[in-house]
C-alpha positions in Angstrom: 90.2 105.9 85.1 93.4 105.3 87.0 94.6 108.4 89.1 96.7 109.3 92.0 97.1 112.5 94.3 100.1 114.6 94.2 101.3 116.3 97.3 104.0 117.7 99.1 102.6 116.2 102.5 104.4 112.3 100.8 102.8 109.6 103.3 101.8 112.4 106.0 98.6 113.3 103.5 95.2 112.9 105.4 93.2 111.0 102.8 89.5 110.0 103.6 90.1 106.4 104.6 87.9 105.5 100.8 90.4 106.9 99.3 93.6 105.0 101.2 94.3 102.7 98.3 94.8 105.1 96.3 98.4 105.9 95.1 100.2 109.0 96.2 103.2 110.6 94.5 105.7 113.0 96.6 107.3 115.9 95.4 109.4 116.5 93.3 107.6 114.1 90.9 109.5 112.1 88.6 108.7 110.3 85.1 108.9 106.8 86.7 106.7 107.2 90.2 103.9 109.3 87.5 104.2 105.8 85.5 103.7 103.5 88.7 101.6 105.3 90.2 99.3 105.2 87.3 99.6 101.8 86.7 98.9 100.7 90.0 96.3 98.1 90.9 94.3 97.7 94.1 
């Protein structure tokens, strides 16, 4: 199931380094980086 983490923290968010493929989306979200983001493949 494809997800991503939202944050305000952008490309500053400490992620477990498992988790560093997976795509993060910066506030304030829009339409288009929730569709890419969600699409994404690793």
């Amino acid at each position: 199931m494809p997800f991503a983490f939202g944050t305000g923290f952008g490309d500053q968010a400490d992620l477990p380094e498992h988790l560093s493929g997976v795509p993060i989306i910066s506030k304030p979200y829009s339409e288009k980086a929730l569709r890419e983001a969600l699409t994404h493949r690793s």
